[in-house]
mmCIF file of the N, C-alpha and C atoms, coordinates in Angstrom:
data_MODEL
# 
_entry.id   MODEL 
# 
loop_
_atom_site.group_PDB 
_atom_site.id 
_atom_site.type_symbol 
_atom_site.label_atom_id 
_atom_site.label_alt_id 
_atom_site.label_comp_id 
_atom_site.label_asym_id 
_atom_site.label_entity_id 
_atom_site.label_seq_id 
_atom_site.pdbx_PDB_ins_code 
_atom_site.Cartn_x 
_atom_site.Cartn_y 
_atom_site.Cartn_z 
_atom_site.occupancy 
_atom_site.B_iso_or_equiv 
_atom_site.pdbx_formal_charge 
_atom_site.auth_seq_id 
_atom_site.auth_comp_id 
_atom_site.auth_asym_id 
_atom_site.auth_atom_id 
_atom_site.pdbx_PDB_model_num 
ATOM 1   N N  . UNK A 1 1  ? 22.088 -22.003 -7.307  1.00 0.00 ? 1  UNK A N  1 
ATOM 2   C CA . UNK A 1 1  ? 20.795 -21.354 -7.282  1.00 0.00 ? 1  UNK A CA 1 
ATOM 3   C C  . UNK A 1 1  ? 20.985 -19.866 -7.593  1.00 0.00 ? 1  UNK A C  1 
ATOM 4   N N  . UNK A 1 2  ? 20.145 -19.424 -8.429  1.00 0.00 ? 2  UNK A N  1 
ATOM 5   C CA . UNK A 1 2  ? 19.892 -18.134 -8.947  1.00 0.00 ? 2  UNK A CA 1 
ATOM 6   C C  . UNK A 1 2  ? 19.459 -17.296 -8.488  1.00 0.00 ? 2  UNK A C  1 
ATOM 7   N N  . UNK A 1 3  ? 20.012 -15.930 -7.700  1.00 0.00 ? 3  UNK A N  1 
ATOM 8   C CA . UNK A 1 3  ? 18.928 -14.829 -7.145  1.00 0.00 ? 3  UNK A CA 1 
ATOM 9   C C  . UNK A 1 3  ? 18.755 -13.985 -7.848  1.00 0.00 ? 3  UNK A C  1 
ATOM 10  N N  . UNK A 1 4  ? 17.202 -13.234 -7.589  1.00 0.00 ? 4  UNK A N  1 
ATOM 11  C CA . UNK A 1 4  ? 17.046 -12.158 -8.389  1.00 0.00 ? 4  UNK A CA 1 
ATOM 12  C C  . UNK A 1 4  ? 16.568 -11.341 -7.951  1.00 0.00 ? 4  UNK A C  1 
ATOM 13  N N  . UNK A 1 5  ? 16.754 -10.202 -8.154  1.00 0.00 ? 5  UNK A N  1 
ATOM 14  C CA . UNK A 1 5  ? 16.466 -9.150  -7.400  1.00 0.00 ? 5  UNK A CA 1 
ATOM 15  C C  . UNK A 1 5  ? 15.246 -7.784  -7.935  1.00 0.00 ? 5  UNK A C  1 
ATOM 16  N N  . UNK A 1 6  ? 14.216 -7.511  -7.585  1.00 0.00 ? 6  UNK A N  1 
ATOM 17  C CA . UNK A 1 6  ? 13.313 -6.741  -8.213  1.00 0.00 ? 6  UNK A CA 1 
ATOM 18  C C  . UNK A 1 6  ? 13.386 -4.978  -6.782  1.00 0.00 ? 6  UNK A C  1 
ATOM 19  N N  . UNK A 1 7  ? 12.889 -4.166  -7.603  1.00 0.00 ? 7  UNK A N  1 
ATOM 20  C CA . UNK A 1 7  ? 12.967 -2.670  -7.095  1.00 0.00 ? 7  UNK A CA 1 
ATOM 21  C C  . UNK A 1 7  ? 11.577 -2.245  -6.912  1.00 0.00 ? 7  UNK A C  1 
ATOM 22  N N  . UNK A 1 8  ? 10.801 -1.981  -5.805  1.00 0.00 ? 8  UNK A N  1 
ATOM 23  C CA . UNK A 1 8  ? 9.547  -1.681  -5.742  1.00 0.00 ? 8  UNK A CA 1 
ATOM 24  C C  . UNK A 1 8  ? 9.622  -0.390  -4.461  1.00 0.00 ? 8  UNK A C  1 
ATOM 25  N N  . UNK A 1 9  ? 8.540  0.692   -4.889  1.00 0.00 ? 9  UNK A N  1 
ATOM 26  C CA . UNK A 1 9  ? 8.250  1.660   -4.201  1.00 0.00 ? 9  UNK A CA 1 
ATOM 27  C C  . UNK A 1 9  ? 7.338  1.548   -3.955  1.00 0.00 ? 9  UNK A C  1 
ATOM 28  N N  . UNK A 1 10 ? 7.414  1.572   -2.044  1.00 0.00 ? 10 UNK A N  1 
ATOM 29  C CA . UNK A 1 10 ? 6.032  1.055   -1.434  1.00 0.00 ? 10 UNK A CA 1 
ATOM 30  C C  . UNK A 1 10 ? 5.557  2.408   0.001   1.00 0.00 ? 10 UNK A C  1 
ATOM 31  N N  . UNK A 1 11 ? 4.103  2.620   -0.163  1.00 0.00 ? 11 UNK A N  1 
ATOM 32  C CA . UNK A 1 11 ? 4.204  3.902   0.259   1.00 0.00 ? 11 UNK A CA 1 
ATOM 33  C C  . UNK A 1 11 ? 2.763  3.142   0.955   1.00 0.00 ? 11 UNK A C  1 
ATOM 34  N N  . UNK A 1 12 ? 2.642  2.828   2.410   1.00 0.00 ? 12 UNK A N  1 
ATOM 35  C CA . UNK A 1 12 ? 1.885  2.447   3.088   1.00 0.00 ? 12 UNK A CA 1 
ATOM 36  C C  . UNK A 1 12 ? 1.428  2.859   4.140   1.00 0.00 ? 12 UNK A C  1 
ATOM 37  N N  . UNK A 1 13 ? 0.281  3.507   4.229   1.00 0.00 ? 13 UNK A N  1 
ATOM 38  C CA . UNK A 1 13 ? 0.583  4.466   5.725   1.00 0.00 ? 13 UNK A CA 1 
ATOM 39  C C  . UNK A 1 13 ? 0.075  3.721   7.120   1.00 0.00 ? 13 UNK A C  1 
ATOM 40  N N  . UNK A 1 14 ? 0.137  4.121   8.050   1.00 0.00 ? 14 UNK A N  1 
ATOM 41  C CA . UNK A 1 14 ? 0.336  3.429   9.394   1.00 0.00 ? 14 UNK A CA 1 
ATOM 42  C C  . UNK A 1 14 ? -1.376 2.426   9.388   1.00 0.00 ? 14 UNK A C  1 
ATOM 43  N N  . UNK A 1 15 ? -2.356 3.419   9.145   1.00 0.00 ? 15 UNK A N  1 
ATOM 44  C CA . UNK A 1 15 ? -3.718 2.473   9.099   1.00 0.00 ? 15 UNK A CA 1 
ATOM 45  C C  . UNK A 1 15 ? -3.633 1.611   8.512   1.00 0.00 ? 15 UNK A C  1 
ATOM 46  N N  . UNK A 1 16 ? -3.313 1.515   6.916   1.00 0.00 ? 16 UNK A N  1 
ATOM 47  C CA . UNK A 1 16 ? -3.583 0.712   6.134   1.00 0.00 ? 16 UNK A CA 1 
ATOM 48  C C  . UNK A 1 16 ? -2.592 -0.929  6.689   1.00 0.00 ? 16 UNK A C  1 
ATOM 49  N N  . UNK A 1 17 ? -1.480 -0.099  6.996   1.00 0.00 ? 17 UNK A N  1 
ATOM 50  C CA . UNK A 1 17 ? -0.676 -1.432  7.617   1.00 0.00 ? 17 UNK A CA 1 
ATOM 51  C C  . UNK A 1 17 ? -1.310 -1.894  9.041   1.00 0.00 ? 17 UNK A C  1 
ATOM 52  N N  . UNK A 1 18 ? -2.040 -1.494  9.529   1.00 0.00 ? 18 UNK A N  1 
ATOM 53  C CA . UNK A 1 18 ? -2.779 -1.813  10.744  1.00 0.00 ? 18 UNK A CA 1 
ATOM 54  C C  . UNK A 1 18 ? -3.751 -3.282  10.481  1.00 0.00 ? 18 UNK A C  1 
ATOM 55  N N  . UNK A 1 19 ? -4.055 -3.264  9.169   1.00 0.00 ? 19 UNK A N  1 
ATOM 56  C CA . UNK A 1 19 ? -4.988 -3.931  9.201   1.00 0.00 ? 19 UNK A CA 1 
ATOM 57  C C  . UNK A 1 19 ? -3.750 -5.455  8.866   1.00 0.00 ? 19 UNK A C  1 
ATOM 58  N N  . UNK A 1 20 ? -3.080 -5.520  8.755   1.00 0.00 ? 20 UNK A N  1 
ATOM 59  C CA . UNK A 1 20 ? -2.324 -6.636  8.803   1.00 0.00 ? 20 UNK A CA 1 
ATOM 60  C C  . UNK A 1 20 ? -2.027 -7.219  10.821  1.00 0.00 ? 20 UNK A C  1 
ATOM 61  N N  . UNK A 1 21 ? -1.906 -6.712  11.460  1.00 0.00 ? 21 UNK A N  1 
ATOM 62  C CA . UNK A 1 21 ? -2.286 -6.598  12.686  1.00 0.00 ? 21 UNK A CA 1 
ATOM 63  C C  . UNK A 1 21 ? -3.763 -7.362  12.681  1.00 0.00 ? 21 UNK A C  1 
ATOM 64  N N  . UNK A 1 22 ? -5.083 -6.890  12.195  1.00 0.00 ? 22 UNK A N  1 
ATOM 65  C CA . UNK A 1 22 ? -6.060 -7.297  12.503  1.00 0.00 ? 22 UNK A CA 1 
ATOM 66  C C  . UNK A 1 22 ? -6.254 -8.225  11.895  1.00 0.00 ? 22 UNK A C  1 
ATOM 67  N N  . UNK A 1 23 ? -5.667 -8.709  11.033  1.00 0.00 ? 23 UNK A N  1 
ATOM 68  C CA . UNK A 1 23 ? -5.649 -10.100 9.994   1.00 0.00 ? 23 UNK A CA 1 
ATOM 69  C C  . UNK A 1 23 ? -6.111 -10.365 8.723   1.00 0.00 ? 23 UNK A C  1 
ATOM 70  N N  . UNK A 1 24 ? -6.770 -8.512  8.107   1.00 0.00 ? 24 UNK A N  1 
ATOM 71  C CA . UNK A 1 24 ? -7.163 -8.669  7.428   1.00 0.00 ? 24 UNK A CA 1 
ATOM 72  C C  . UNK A 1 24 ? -6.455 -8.492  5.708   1.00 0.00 ? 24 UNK A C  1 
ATOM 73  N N  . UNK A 1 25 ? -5.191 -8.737  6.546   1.00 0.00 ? 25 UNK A N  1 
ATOM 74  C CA . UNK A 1 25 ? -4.334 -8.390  4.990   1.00 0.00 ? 25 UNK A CA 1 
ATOM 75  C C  . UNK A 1 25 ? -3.051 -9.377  5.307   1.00 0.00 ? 25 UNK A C  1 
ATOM 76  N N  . UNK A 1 26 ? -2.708 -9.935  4.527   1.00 0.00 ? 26 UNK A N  1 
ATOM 77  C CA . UNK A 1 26 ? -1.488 -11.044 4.783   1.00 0.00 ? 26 UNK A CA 1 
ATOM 78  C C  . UNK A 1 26 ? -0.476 -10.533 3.240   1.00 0.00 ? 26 UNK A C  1 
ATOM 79  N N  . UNK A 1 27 ? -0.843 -10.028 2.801   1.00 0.00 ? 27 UNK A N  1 
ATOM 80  C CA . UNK A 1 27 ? 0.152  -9.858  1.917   1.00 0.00 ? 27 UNK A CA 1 
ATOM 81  C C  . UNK A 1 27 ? -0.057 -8.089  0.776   1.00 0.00 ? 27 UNK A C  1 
ATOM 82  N N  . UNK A 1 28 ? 1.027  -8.008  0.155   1.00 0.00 ? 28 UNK A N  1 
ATOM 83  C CA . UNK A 1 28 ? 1.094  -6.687  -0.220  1.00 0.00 ? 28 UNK A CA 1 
ATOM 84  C C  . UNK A 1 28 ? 1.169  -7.110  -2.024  1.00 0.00 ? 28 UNK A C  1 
ATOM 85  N N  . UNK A 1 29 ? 1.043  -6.045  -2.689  1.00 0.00 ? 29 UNK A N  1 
ATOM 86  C CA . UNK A 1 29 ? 0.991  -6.212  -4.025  1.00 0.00 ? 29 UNK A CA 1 
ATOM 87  C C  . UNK A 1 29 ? 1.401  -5.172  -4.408  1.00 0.00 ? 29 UNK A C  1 
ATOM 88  N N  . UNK A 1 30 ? 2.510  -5.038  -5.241  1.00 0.00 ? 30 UNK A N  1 
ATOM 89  C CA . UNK A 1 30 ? 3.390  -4.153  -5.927  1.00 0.00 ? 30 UNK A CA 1 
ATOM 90  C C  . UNK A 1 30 ? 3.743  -3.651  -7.410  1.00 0.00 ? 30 UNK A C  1 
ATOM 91  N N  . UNK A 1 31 ? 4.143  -2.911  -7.815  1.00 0.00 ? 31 UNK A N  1 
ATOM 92  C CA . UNK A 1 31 ? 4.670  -3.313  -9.215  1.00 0.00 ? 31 UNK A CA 1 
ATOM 93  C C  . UNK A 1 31 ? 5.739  -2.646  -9.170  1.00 0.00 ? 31 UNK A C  1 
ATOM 94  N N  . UNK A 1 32 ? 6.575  -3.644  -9.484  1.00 0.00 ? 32 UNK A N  1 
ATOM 95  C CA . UNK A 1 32 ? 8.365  -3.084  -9.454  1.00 0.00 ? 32 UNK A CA 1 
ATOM 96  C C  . UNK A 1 32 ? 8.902  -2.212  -10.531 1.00 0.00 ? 32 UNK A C  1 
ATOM 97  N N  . UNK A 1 33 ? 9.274  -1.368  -10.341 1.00 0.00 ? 33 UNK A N  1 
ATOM 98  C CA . UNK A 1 33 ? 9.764  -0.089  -11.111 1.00 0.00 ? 33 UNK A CA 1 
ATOM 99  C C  . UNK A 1 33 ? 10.045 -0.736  -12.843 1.00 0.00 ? 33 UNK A C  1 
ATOM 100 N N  . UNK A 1 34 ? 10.462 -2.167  -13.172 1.00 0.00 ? 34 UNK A N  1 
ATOM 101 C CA . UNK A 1 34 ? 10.513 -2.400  -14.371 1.00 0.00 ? 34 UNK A CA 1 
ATOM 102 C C  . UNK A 1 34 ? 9.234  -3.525  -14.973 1.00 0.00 ? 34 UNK A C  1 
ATOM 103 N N  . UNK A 1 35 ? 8.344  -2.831  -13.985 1.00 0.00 ? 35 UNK A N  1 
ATOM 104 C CA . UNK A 1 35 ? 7.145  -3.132  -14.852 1.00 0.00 ? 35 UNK A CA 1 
ATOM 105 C C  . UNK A 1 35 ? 6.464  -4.506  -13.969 1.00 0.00 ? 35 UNK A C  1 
ATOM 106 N N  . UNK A 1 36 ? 7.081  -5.336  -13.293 1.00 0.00 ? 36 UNK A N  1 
ATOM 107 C CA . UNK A 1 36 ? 6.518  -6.728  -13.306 1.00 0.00 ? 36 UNK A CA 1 
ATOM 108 C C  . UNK A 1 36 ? 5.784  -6.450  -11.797 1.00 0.00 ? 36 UNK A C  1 
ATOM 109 N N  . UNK A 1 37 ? 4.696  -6.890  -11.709 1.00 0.00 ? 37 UNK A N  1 
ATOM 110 C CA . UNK A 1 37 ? 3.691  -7.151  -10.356 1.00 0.00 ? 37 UNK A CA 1 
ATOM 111 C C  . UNK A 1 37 ? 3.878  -8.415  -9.538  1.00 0.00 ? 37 UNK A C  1 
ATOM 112 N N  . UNK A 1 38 ? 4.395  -7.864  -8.402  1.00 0.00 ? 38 UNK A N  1 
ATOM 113 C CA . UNK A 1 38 ? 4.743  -8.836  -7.154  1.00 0.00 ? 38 UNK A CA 1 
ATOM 114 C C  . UNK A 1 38 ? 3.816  -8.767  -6.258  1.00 0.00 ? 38 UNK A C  1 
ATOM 115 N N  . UNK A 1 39 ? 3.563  -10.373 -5.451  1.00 0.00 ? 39 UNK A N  1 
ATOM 116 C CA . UNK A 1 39 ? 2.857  -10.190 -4.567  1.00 0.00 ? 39 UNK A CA 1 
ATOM 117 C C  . UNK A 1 39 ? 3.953  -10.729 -3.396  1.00 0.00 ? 39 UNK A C  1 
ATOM 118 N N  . UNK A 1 40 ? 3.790  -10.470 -1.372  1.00 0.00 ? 40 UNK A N  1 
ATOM 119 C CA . UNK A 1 40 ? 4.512  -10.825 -0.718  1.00 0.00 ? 40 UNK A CA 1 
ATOM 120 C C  . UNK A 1 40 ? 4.039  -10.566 0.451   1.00 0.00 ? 40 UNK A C  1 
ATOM 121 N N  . UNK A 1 41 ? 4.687  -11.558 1.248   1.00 0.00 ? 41 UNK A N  1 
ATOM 122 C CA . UNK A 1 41 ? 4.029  -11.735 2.666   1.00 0.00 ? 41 UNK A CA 1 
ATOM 123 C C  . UNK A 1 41 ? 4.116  -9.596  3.122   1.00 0.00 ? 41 UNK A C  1 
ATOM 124 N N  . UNK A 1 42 ? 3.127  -9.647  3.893   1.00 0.00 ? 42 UNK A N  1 
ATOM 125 C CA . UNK A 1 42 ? 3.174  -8.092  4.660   1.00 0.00 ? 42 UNK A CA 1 
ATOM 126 C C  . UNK A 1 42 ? 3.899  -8.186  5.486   1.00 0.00 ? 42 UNK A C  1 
ATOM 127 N N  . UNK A 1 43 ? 4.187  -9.398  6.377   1.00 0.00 ? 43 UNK A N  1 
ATOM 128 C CA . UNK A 1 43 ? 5.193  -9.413  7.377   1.00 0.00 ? 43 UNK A CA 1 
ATOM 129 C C  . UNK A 1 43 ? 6.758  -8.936  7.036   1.00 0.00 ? 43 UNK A C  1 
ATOM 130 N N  . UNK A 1 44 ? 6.704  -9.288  5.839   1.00 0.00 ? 44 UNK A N  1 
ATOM 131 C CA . UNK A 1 44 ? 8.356  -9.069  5.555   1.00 0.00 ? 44 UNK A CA 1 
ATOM 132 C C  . UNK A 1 44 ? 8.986  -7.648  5.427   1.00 0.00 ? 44 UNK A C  1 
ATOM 133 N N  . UNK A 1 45 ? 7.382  -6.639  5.797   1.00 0.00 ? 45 UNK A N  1 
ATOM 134 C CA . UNK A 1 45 ? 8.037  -5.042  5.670   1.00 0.00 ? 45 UNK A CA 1 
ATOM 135 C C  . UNK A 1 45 ? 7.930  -4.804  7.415   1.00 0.00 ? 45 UNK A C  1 
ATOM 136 N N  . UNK A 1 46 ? 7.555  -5.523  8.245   1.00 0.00 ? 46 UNK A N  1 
ATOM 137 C CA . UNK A 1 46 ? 7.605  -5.429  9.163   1.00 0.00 ? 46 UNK A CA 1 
ATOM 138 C C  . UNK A 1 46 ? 8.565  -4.107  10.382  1.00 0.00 ? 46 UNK A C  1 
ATOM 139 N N  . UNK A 1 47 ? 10.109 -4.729  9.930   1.00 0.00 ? 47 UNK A N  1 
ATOM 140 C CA . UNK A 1 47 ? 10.624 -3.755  10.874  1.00 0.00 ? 47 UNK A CA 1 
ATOM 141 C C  . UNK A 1 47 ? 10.889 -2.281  9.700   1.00 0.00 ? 47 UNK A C  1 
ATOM 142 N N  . UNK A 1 48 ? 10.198 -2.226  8.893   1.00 0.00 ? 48 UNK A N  1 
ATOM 143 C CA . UNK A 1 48 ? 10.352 -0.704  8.001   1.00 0.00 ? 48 UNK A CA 1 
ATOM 144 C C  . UNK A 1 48 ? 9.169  -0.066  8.781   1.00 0.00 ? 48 UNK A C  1 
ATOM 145 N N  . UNK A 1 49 ? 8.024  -0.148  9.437   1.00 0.00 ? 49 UNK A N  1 
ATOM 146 C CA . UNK A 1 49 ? 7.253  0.354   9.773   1.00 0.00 ? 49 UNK A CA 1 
ATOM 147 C C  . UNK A 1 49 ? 7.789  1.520   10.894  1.00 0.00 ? 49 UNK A C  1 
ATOM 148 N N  . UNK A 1 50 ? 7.009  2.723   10.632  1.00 0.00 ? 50 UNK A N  1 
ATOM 149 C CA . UNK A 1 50 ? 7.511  4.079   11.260  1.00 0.00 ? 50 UNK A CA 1 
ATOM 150 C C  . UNK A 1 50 ? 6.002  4.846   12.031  1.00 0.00 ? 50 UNK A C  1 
ATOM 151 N N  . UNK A 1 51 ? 6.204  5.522   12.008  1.00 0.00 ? 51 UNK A N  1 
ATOM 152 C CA . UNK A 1 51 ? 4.503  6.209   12.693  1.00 0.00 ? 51 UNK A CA 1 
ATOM 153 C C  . UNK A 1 51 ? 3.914  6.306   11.682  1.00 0.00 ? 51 UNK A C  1 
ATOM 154 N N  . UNK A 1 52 ? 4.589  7.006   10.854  1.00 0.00 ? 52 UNK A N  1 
ATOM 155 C CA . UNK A 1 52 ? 3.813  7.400   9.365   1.00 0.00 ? 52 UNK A CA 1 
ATOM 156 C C  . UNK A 1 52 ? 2.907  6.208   8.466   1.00 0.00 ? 52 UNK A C  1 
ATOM 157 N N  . UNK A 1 53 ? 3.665  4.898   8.891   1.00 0.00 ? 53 UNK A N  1 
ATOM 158 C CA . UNK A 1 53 ? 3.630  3.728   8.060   1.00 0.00 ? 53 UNK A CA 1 
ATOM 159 C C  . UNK A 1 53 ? 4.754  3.482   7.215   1.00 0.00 ? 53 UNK A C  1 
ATOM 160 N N  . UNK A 1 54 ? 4.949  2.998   6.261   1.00 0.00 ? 54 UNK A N  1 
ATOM 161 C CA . UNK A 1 54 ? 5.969  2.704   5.266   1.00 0.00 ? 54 UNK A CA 1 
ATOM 162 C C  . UNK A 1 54 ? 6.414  3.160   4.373   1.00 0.00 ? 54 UNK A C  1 
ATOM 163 N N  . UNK A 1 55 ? 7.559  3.962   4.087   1.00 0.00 ? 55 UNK A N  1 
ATOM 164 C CA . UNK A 1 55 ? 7.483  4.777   2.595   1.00 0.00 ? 55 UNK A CA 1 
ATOM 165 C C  . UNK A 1 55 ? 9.118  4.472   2.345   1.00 0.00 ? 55 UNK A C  1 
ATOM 166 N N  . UNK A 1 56 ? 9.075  4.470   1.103   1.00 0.00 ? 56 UNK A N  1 
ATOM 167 C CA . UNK A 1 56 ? 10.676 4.114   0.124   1.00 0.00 ? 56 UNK A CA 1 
ATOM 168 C C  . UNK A 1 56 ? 10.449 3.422   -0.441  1.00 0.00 ? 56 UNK A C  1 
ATOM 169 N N  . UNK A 1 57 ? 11.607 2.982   -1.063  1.00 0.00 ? 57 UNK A N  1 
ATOM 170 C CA . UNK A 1 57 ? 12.054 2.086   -2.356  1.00 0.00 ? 57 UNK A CA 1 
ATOM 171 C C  . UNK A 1 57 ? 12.638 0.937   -1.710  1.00 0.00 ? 57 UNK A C  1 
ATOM 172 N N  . UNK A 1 58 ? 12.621 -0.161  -2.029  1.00 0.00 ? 58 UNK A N  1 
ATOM 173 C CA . UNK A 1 58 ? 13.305 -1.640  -1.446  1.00 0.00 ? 58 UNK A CA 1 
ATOM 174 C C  . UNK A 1 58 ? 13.625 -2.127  -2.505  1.00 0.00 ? 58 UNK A C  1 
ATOM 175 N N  . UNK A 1 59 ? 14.820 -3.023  -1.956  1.00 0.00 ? 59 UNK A N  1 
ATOM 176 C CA . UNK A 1 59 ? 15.611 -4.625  -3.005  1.00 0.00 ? 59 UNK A CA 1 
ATOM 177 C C  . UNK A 1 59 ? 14.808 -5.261  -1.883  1.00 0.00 ? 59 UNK A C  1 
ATOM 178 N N  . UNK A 1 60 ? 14.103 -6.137  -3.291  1.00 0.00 ? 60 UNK A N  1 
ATOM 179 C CA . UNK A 1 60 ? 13.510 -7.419  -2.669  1.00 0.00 ? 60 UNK A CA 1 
ATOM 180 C C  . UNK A 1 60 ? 14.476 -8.794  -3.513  1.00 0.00 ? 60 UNK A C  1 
ATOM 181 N N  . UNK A 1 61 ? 14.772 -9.740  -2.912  1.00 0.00 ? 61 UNK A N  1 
ATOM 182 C CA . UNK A 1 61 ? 15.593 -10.717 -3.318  1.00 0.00 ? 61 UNK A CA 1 
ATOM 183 C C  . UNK A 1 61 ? 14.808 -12.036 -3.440  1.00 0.00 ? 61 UNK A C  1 
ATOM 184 N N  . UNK A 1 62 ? 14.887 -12.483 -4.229  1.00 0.00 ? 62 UNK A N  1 
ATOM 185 C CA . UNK A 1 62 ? 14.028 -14.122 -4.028  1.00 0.00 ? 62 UNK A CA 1 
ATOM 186 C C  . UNK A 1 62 ? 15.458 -15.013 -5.093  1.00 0.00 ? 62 UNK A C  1 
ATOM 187 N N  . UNK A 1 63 ? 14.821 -16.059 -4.884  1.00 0.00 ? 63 UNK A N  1 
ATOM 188 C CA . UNK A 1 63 ? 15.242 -17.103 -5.561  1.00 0.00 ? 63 UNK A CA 1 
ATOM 189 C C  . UNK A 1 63 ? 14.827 -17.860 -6.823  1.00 0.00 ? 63 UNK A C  1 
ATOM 190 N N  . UNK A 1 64 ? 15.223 -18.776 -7.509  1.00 0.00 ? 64 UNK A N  1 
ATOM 191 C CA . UNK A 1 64 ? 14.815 -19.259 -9.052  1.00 0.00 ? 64 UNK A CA 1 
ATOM 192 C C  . UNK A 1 64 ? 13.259 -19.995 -8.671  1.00 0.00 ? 64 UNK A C  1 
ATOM 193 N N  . UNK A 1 65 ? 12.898 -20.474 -7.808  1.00 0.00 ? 65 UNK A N  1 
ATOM 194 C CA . UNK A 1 65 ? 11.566 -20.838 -7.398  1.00 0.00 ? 65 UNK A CA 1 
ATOM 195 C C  . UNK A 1 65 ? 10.761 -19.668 -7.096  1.00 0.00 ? 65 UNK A C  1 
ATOM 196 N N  . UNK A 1 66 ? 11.236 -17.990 -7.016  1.00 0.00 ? 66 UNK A N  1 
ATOM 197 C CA . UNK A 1 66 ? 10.118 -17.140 -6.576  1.00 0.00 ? 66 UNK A CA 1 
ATOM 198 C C  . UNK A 1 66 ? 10.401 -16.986 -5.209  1.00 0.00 ? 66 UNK A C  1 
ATOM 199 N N  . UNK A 1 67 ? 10.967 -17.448 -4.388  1.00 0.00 ? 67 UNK A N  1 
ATOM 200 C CA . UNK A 1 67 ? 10.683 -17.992 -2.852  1.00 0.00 ? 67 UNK A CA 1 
ATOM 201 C C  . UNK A 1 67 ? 11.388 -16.656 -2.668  1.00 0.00 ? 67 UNK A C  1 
ATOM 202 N N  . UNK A 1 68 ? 10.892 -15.513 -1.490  1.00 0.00 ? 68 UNK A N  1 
ATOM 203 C CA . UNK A 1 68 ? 11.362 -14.433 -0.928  1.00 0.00 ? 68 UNK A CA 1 
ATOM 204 C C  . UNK A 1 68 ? 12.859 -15.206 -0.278  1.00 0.00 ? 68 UNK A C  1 
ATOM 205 N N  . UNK A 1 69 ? 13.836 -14.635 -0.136  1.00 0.00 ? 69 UNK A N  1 
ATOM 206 C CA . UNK A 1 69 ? 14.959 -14.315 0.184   1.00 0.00 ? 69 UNK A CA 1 
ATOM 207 C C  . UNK A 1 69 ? 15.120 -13.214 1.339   1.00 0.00 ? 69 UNK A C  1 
ATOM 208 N N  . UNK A 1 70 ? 15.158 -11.944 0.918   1.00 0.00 ? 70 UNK A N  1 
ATOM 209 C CA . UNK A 1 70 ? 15.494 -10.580 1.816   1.00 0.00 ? 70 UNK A CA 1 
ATOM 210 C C  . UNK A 1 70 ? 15.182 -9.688  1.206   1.00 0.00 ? 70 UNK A C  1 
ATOM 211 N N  . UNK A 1 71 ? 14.983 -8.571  2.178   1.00 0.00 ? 71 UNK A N  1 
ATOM 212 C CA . UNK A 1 71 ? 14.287 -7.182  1.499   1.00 0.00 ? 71 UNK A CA 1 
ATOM 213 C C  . UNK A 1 71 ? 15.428 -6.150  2.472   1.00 0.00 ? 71 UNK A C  1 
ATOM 214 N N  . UNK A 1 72 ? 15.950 -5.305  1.613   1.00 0.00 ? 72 UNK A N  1 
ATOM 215 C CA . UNK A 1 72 ? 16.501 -3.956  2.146   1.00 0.00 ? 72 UNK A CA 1 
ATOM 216 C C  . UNK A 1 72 ? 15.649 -3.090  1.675   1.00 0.00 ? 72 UNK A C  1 
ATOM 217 N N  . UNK A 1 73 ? 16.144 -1.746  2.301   1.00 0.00 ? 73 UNK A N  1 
ATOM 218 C CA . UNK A 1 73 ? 15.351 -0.423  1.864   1.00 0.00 ? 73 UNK A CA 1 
ATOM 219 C C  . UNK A 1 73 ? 16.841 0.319   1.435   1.00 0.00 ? 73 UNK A C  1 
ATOM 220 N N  . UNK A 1 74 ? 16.381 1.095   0.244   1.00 0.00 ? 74 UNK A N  1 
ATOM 221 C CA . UNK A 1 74 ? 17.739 1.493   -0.837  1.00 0.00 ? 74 UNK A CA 1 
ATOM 222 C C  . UNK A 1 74 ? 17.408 3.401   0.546   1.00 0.00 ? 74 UNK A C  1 
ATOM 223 N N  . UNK A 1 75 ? 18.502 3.866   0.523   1.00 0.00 ? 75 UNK A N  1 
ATOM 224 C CA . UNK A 1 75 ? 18.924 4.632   0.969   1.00 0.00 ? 75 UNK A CA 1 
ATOM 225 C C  . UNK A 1 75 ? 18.549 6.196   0.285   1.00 0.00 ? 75 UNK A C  1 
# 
């Protein structure tokens, strides 16, 4: 099985991620630095959340089906 890996800068601030809390957002929508638009569970930025909300660059990893894998935050 094939992984692949896409680069997205995601800059979310604490409200807007709030509303995933209230249920009104289940997923995030991106466009990865080489162009292609991802969509993905909101849960999976979960422990990146700070007071501010979310800010950086991530490796997101999935598999040859699309299926999320793992997400780091690049340093």
């Amino acid at each position: 099985m094939e992984m692949r890996q896409i680069i997205v800068d995601i800059y979310i601030s604490a409200d807007e991620y709030l509303n995933v809390y209230r249920g009104s957002a289940k997923s995030v929508s991106a466009v990865s630095r080489d162009g292609l638009r991802v969509q993905f569970p909101a849960s999976i930025l979960q422990r990146f959340v700070t007071r501010e909300g979310i800010r950086g660059s991530f490796v997101i990893t999935f598999d040859d089906a699309n299926k999320f894998q793992s997400i780091e935050q690049l340093a």
